[in-house]
C-alpha positions as CSV (number, residue, x, y, z in Angstrom):
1,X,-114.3,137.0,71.3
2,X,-117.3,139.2,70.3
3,X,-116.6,142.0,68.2
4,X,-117.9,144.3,70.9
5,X,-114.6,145.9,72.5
6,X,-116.4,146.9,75.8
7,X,-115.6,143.8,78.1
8,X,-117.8,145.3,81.2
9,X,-120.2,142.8,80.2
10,X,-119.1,139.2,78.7
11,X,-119.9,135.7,78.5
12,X,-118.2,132.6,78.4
13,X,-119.3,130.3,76.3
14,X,-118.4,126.6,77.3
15,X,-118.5,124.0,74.2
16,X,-118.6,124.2,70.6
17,X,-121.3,121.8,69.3
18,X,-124.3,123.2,67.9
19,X,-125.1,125.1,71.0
20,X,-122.5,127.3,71.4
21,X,-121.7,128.0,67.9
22,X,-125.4,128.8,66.8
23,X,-125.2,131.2,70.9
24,X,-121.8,132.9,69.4
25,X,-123.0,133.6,66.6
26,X,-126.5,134.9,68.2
27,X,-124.4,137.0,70.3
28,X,-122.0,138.4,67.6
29,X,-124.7,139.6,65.6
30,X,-125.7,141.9,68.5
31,X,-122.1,143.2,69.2
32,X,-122.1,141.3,72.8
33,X,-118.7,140.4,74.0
34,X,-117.6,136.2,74.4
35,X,-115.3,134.1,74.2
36,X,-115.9,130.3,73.4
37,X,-114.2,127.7,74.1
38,X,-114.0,124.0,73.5
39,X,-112.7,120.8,75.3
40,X,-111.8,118.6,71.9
41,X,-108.5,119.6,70.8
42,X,-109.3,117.8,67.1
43,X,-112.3,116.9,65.4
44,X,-114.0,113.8,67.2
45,X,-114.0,110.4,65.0
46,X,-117.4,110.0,65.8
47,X,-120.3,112.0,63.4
48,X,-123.7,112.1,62.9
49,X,-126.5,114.2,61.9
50,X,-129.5,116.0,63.4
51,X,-132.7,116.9,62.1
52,X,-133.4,120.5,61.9
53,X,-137.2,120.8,61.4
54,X,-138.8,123.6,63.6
55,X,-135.8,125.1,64.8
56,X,-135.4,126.9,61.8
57,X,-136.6,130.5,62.3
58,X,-135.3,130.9,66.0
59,X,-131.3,129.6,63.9
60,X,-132.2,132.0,61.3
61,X,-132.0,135.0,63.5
62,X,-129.2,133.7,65.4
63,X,-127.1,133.1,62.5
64,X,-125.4,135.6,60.1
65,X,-127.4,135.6,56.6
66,X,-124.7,133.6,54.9
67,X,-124.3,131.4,56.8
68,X,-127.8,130.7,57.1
69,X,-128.3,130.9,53.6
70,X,-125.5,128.1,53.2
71,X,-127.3,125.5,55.5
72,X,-126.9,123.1,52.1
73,X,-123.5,122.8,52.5
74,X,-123.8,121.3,56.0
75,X,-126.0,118.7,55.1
76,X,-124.9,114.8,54.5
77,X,-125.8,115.4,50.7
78,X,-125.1,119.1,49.6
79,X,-126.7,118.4,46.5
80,X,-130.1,118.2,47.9
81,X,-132.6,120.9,47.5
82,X,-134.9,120.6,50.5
83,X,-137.5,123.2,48.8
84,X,-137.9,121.1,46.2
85,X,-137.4,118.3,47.6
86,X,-140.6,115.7,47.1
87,X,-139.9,113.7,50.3
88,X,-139.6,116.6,53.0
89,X,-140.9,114.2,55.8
90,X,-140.2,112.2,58.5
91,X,-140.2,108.9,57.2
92,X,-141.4,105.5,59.6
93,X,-142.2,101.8,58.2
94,X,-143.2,98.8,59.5
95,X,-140.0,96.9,60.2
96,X,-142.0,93.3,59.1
97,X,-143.6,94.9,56.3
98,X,-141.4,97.8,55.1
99,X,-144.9,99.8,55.1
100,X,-145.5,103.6,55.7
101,X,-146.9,103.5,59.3
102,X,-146.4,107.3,59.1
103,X,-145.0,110.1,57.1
104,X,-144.9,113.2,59.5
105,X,-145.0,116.0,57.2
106,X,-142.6,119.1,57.8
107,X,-141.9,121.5,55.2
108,X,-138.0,122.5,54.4
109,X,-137.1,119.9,57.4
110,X,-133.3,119.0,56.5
111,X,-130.4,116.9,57.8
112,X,-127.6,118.4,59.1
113,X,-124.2,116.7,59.7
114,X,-122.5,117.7,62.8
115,X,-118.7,117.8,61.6
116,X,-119.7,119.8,58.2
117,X,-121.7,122.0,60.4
118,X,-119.3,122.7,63.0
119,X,-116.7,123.1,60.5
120,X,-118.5,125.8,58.6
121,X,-120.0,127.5,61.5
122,X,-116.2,127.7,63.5
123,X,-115.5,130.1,60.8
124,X,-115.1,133.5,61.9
125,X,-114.8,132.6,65.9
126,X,-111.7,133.0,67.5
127,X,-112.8,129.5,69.6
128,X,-109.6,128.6,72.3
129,X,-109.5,124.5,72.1
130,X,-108.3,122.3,74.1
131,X,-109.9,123.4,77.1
132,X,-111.5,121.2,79.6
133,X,-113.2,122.7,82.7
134,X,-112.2,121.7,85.6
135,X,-113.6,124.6,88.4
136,X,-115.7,127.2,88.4
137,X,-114.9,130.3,91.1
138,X,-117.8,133.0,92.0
139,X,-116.2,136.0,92.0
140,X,-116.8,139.1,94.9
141,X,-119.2,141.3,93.5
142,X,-117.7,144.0,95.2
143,X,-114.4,143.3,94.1
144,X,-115.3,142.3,90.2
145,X,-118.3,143.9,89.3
146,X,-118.2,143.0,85.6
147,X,-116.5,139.8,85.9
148,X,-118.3,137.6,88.2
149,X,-117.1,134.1,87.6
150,X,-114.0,132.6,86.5
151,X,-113.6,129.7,84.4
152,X,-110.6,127.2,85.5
153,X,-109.5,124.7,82.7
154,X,-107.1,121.7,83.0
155,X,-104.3,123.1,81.3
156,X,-103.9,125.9,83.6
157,X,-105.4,128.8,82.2
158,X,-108.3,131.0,83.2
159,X,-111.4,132.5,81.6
160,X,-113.4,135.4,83.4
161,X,-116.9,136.5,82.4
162,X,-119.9,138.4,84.0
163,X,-122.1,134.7,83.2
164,X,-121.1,131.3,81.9
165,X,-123.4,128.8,79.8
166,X,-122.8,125.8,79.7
167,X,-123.4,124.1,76.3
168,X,-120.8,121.3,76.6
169,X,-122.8,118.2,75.9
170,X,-124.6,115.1,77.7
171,X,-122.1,114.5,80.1
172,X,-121.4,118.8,80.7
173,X,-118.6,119.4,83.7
174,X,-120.7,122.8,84.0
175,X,-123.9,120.7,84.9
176,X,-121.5,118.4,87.0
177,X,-120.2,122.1,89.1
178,X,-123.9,123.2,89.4
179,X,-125.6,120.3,90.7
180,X,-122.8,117.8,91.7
181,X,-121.9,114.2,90.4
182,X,-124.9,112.6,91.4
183,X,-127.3,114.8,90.3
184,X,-125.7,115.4,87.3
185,X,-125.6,111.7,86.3
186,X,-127.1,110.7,83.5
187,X,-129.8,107.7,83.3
188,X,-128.4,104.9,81.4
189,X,-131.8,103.6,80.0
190,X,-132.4,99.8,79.1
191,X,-131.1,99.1,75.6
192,X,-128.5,97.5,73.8
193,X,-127.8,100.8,71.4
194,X,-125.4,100.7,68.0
195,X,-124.9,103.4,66.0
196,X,-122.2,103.3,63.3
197,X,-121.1,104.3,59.5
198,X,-121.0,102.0,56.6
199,X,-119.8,102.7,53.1
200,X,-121.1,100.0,50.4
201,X,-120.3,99.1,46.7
202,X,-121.4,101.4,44.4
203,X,-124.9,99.4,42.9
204,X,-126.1,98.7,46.1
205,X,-125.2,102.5,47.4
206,X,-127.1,104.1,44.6
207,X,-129.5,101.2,45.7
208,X,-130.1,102.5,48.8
209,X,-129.9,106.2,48.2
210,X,-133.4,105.9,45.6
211,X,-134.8,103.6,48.6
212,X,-134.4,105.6,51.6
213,X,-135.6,109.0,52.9
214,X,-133.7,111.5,53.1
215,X,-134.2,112.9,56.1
216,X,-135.6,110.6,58.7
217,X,-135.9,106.6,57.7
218,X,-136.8,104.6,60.8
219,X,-139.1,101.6,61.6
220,X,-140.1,99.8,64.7
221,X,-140.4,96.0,64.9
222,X,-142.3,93.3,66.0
223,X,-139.3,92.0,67.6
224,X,-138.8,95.0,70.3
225,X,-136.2,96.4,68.3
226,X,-135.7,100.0,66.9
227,X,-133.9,100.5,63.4
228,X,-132.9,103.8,61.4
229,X,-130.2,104.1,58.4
230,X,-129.5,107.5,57.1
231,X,-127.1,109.2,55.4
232,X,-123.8,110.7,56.8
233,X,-122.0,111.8,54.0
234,X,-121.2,112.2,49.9
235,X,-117.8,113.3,49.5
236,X,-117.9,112.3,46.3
237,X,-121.1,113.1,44.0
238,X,-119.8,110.4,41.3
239,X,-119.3,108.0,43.2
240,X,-121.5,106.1,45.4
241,X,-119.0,103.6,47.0
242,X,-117.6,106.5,48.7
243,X,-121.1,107.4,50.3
244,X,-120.9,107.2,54.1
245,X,-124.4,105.7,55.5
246,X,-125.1,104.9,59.3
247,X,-127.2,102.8,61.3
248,X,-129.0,103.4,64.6
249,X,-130.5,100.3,66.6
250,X,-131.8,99.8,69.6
251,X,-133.9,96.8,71.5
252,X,-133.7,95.8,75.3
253,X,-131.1,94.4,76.8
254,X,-132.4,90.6,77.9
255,X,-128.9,88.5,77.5
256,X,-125.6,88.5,79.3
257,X,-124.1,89.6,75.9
258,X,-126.5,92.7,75.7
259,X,-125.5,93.6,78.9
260,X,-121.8,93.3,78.6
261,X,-121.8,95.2,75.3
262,X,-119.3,92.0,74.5
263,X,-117.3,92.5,71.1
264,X,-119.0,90.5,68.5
265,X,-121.8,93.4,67.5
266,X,-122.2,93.2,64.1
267,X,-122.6,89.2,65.3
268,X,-125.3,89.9,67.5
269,X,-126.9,92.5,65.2
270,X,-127.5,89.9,62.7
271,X,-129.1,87.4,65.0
272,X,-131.4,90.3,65.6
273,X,-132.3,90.6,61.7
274,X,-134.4,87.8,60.8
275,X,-138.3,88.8,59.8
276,X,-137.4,92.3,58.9
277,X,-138.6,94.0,55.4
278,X,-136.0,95.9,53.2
279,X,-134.0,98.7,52.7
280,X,-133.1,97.5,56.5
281,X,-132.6,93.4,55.8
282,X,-130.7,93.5,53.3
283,X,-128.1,96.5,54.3
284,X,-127.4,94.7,57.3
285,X,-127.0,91.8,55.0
286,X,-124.5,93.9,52.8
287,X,-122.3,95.3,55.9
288,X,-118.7,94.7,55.0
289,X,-117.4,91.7,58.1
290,X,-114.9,94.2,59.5
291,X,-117.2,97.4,60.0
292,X,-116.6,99.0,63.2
293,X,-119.3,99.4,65.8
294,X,-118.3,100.8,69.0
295,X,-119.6,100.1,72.4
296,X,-122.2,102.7,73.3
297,X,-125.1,103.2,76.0
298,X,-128.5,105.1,75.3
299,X,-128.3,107.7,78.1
300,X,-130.8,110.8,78.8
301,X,-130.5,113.6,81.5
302,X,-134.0,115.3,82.5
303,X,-133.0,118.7,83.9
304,X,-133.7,119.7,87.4
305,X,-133.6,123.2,88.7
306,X,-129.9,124.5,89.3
307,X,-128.5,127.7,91.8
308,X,-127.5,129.4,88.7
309,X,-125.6,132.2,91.6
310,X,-127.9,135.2,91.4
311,X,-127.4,134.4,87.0
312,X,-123.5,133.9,86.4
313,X,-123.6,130.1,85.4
314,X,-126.5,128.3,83.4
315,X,-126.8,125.6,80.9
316,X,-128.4,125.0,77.1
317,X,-128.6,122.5,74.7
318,X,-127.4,118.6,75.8
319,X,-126.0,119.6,78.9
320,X,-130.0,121.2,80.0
321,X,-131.9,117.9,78.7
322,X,-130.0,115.2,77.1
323,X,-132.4,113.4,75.2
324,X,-133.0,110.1,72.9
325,X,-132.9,110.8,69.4
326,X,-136.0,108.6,69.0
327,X,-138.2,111.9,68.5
328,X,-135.8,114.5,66.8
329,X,-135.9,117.1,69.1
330,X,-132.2,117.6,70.7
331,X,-131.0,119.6,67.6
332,X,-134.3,122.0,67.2
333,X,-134.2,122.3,71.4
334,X,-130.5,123.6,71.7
335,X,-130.9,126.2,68.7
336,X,-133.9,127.2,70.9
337,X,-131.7,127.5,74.3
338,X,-129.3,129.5,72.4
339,X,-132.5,132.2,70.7
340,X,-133.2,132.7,74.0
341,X,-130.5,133.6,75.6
342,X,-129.2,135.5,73.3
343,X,-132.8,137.6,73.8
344,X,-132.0,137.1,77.6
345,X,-128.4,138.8,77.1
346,X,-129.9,141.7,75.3
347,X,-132.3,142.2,77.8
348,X,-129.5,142.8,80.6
349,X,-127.6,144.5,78.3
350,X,-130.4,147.1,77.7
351,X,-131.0,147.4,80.7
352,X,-134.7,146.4,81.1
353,X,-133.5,143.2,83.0
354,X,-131.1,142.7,85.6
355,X,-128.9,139.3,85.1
356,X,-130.3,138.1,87.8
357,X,-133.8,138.0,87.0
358,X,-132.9,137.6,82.8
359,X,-131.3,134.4,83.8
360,X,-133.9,133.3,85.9
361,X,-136.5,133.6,83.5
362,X,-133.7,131.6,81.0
363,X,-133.3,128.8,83.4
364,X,-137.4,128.7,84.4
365,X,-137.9,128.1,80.4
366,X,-135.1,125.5,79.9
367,X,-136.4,123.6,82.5
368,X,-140.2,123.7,80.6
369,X,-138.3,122.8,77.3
370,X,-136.7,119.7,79.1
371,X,-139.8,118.1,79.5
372,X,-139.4,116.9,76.0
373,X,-136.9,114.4,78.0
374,X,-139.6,112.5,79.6
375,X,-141.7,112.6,76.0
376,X,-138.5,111.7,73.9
377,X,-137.9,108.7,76.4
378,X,-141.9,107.5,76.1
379,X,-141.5,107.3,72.5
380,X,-138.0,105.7,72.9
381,X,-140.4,103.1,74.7
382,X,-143.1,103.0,72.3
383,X,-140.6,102.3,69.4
384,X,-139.9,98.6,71.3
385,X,-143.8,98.3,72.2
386,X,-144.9,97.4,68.5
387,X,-148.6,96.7,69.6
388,X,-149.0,100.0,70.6
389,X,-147.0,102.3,68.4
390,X,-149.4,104.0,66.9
391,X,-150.5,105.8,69.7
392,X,-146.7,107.3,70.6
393,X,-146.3,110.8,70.2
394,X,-144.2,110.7,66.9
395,X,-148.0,109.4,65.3
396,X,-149.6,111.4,67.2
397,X,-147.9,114.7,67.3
398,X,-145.5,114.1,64.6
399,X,-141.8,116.4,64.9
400,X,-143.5,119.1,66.5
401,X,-142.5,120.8,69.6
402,X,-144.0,120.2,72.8
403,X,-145.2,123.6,72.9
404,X,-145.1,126.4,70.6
């Protein structure tokens, strides 16, 4: 809960990825009342990183100055010093050739992993786990003035709160009580997608850690295919073989294998290997026989407007636009959700908007923000259309937003 004692006004915070922490902590620094809470009831086995380029002033305000100050710590190498760092760039090569097609320039942009950064930002919120939302119930204004909604989780309990955002991922249950199954859904777009760690012997790790960008290391191919490796994690400094690393592919689905997501991945990642340039040949090449890659689809939501009930239920981060990862923008869009509702919040609290109209406003610019889901999926396109890459927005507008 908020530090702020005066529960007349509160909001429920549902999911605690990097939405919802970076919106507690946004609304904590300005004494609002919330709770938060969180379906997982351990850490998830999966991880990966995001890339936090231009979101960086709106987390800065949302997050308490040490924490903020600690973003290092969160990152897949916390020995790396982004403001000195000679490589702070989006990196992308020619998958035939290994060269530099384009190296989109962004000053202090840095990885962040999402299981350090959850861990370290957790700290300090009471957040209730283990609860998945099952129902939501609009309260009688006349009855509940303050608390206008209640929350209904699978275990039993209850959470009430004058508005609910929902920040619980691609596949959000509070999208899924807005709009409804089907207009929830998300599009499963046309890709065989792997994305999966890899630790590797220590010559080969240090190998690959001088090779490789540090941020963003990516290259399309002649072949229709997609492929970025980056790194995950260093848990220890000294040594390298402990170095987690992880891959991202993608190229449209065209056999029966492809579309049945069969078993024998790393199999029919190989098959896919032949004609490309280093670092990405020869790690595939190097992938220990029994590494693990999970069946996964490449899925994107692009939002639609919602009945947010005269303001008691709206949506940020992955549950407003789900997006490909193609462009970097999911990470950099949900810190952006949560700046401004937090503003929205302190508006209505003040006074000089009702929630009514505050959340409107909210919703009307999370649904101009979710147009980066159509531009995220072009260039998701563009990264299989190899003759005409270099007029995709990642050349042409770099990691930029879509509008300023």
């Amino acid at each position: 809960m908020g530090s702020n004692s005066d529960m007349s006004f509160h909001v429920l915070i549902v999911g605690g990825g990097l939405a919802g922490l970076s919106l507690a902590h946004g609304l904590r620094k300005h004494n609002i009342s919330f709770t938060i809470v969180e379906r997982e009831t351990a850490p998830r086995d999966r991880n990966w990183g995001v890339t936090l380029s231009w979101g960086h002033a709106q987390l800065e305000r949302l997050l308490p100055p040490d924490l903020y100050a600690n973003l290092q710590a969160c990152q897949p190498d916390s020995s790396l010093d982004v403001k000195t760092s000679k490589k702070q760039c989006a990196l992308i090569r020619d998958g035939a050739t290994g060269a530099v097609l384009k190296a989109a320039p962004y000053p202090g942009v840095r990885r962040l992993q999402i299981q350090k950064t959850k861990k370290i930002w957790a700290k300090g919120l009471d957040i209730k786990y283990g609860k998945k939302l099952v129902d939501i119930e609009v309260l009688d204004p006349a009855i509940n003035s303050g608390q206008r909604v209640l929350a209904k989780f699978e275990d039993g309990t209850t959470e009430s709160a004058s508005v609910i955002i929902g920040a619980d991922g691609g596949t959000s249950n509070v999208r899924r009580w807005l709009l409804g199954e089907e207009l929830a859904a998300q599009e499963v777009l046309p890709y065989s997608f792997m994305n999966f760690p890899f630790t590797l012997p220590a010559e080969k790790a240090l190998w690959l850690d001088n090779e490789m960008n540090p941020n963003v290391d990516v290259a399309p191919h002649p072949k229709s295919m997609y492929m970025g490796i980056f790194l995950l994690d260093k848990p220890d400094i000294d040594r390298p073989e402990t170095w987690m690393f992880y891959i991202l592919t993608t190229w449209p689905i065209k056999t029966k294998e492809d579309q049945d997501n069969t078993e024998n991945r790393l199999e029919r990642l190989r098959s896919h290997m032949d004609g490309w340039a280093d670092p990405y040949r020869s790690v595939v090449e190097w992938l220990p026989d029994d590494v693990i890659i999970r069946k996964d689809q490449l899925r994107i939501w692009h939002p639609i407007p919602w009945d947010n009930h005269n303001g008691r239920v709206t949506l940020a981060g992955d549950a407003a636009h789900s997006m490909t990862f193609h462009r970097g923008q999911g990470g950099n869009l949900a810190i952006q959700d949560a700046d401004e509702f937090v503003k929205t919040m302190l508006a209505v609290r003040g006074g000089t908007k009702s929630l009514e109209e505050g959340v409107r406003e909210y919703d009307k610019s999370v649904l101009e923000r979710g147009e980066e889901v159509a531009t995220s999926k072009a260039q998701t396109i563009a990264f299989h259309d190899y003759e005409n890459f270099l007029n995709s927005p990642v050349v042409r507008m770099g990691i930029k937003p879509l509008a300023t």
